[in-house]
N, C-alpha and C positions, 0 to 999 in steps of 0.2 A: 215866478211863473211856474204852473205846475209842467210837470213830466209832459201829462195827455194835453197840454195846450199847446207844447213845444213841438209835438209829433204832430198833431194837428195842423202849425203852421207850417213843419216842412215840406208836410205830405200836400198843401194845396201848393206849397211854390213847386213843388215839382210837379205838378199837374198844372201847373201855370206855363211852368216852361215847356211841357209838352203839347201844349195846344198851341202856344206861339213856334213851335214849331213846326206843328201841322199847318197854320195859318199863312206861315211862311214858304209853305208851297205852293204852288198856281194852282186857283182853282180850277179852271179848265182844262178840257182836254188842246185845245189850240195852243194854248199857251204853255202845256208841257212838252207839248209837240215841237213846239220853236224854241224852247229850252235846247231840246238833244241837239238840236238842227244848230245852235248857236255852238255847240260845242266841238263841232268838226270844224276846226279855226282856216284850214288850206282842202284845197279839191284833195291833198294825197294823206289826210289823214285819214288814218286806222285809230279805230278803237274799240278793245271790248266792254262785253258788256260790263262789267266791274269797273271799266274806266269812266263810261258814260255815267252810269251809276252812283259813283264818287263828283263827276264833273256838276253833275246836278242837283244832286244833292234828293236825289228820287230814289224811294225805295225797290229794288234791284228789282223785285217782281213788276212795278208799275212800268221800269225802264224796259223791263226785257218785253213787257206784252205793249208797247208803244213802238220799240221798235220792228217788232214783226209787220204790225200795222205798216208804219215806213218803209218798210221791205217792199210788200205785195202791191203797196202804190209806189215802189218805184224811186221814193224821196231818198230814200237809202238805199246801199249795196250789202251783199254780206257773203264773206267767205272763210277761208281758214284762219287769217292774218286778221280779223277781225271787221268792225262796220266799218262803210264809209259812202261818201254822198254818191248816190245816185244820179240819174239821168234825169229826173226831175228835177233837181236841186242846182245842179249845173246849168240848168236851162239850154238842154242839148236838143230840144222837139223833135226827138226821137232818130238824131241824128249819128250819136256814137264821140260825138264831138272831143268830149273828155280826156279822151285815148288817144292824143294828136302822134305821142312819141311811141306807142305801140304801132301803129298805123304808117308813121312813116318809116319805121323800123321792120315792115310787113311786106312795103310797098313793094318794093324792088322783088323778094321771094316768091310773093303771090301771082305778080306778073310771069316771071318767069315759069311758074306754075301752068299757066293759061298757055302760054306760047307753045310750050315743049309737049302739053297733053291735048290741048283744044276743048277743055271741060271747063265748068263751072267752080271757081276758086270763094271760097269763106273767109272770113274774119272773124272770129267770137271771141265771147267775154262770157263767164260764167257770173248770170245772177240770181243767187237763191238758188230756185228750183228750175232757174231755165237758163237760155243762153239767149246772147242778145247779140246780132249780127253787127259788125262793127263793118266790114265794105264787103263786096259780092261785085267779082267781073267774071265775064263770061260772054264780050261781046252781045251777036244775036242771038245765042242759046241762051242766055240769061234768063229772058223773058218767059221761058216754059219751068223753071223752078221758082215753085212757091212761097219764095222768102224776099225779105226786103231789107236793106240799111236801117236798124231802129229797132226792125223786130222782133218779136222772139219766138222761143218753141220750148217743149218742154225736155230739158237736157236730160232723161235718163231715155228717149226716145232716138239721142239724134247721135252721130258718128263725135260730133266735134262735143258737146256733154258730155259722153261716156271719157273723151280722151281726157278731159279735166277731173272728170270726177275720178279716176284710177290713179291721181296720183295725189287726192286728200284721205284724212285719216280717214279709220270707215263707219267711226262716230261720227262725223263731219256727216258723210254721207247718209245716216239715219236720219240725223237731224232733218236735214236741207231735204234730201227727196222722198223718204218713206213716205209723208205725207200727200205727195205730189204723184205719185204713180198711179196711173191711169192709161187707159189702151189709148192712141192715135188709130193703131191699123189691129187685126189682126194678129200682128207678128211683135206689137209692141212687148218691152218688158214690163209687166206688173208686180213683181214680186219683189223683194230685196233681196232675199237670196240669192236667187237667180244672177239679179244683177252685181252682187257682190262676187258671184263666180266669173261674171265677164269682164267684170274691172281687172281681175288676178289673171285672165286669159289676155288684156290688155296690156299689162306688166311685162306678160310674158313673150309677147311681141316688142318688147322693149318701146311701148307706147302706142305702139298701131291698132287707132280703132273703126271696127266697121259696121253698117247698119246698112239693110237689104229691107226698103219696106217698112221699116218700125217706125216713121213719122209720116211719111207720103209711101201709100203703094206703090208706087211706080218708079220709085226714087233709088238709089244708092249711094253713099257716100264710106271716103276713107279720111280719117283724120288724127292727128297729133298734138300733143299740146304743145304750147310754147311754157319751158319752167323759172322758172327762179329760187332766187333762196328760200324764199317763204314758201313755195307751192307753184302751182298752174296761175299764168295770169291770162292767158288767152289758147286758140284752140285754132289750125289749119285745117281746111278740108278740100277734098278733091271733089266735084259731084256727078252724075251720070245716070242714067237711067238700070234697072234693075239689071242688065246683061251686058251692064261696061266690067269687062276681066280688071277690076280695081288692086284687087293683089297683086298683080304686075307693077303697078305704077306706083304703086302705095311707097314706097321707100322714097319717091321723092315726095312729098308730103312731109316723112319725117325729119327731110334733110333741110328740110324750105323752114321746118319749126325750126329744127337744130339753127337755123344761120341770125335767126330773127331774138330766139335765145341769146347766142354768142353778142350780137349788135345792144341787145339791154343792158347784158350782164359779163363785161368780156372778163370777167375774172371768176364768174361760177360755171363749172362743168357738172351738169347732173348726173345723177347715178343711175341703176337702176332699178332699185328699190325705194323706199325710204319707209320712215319709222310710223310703224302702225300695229295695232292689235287686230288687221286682220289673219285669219286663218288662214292657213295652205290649203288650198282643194287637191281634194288625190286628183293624181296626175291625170286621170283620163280626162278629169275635168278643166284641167291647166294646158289643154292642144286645141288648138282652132277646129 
């Protein structure tokens, strides 16, 4: 057999196998879709994107732009720790259901939150570019603030988002909200810079964050995260209307995060920093 017949045949087997390869991936968008989805095997797995990637055997660009998709409906979660199933996927109807041992590790602080200020107490969960209200008491004041169990908002707008997002990297935070910045009010923040200055003003309250108006005009909140090893997994808020003196109270907020922390995690203490390539703002910029 000559040379050129031998290169000939090898060159069509390898383009043989490369089309049973390509063949070999679903041809649909549904059906790649129910791939990723098939590969978050329990409600608490994490994975990124390299993993999903690997798991499916999809090439990393097809997996990353499917799961965004899954994101913005919701089928997925996505944060520092990597993807994992969303509130569609659980079949929560928009309930928060998912988050039973955040929730009942909340319950007890949040209450006591209500009782001792007479305000409107939150729950959140950071997803994506927003946050998703996990329970809300507040009695009969409840009813005049415009949030619900299920819902969300856009977290670089609201007190309990900023408190999450201040303590991921601040790549993390290009990602997830550059794209998502848009005004609520007037006083919203648009910029990333900006709001990479508030995150490090947020740090520098050792977590305490506040929004006057930047989702609801008439609104004001303070809030805290709740952390873990990995990062932020949820976010407390106090609420009240624009001329509730919330810097007063505000520490207990971050004592009701601190006890809800200690009950997930009784053997991580967080610090007050953590590791990240953001910059230091000169000091004038780092005082409330």
């Amino acid at each position: 057999m000559s040379v050129l017949a031998v290169e000939g045949k090898r060159t069509t087997g390898a383009g043989a196998s490369r089309v049973g390869d390509e063949r070999a991936l679903p041809p649909s968008m549904v059906e790649r879709m129910t791939l990723i989805l098939d590969a978050f095997a329990t409600p608490s797995t994490r994975l990124t994107l390299e993993q999903v990637s690997r798991a499916t055997h999809l090439p990393r660009s097809t997996a990353h732009r499917i799961l965004d998709q899954l994101v913005r409906l919701h089928w997925l979660s996505h944060s520092s720790v990597g993807y994992g199933l969303g509130a569609r996927s659980l079949g929560l109807g928009g309930t928060g259901g998912n988050h039973l041992e955040l929730r009942e590790a909340a319950a007890a602080p949040l209450h006591e939150l209500l009782v001792r200020t007479g305000l409107v107490v939150h729950l959140a969960v950071l997803e994506g570019s927003e946050i998703r209200y996990l329970d809300k008491m507040g009695g009969r004041f409840a009813g005049g603030i415009p949030s619900r169990v299920g819902g969300t908002a856009p977290a670089h707008s609201t007190a309990l988002g900023k408190a999450m997002l201040a303590w991921l990297p601040a790549e993390d935070v290009d990602v997830q909200i550059q794209p998502a910045l848009g005004p609520k009010t007037d006083r919203t923040i648009c910029d990333i810079a900006t709001l990479h200055r508030e995150l490090i003003r947020i740090r520098d309250r050792h977590g305490l964050a506040f929004e006057r108006g930047e989702c609801f005009s008439d609104i004001a909140c303070a809030a805290a995260a709740v952390r873990g090893p990995d990062g932020p997994v949820a976010a407390i808020s106090l609420v009240g209307d624009t001329g509730t003196p919330l810097e007063r109270i505000a520490p207990l907020v971050l004592d009701a995060a601190r006890q809800v922390t200690r009950a997930l995690f009784p053997t991580f203490e967080p610090v007050g920093g953590r590791r990240s390539r953001v910059a230091r703002a000169p000091q004038a910029l780092a005082r409330v």
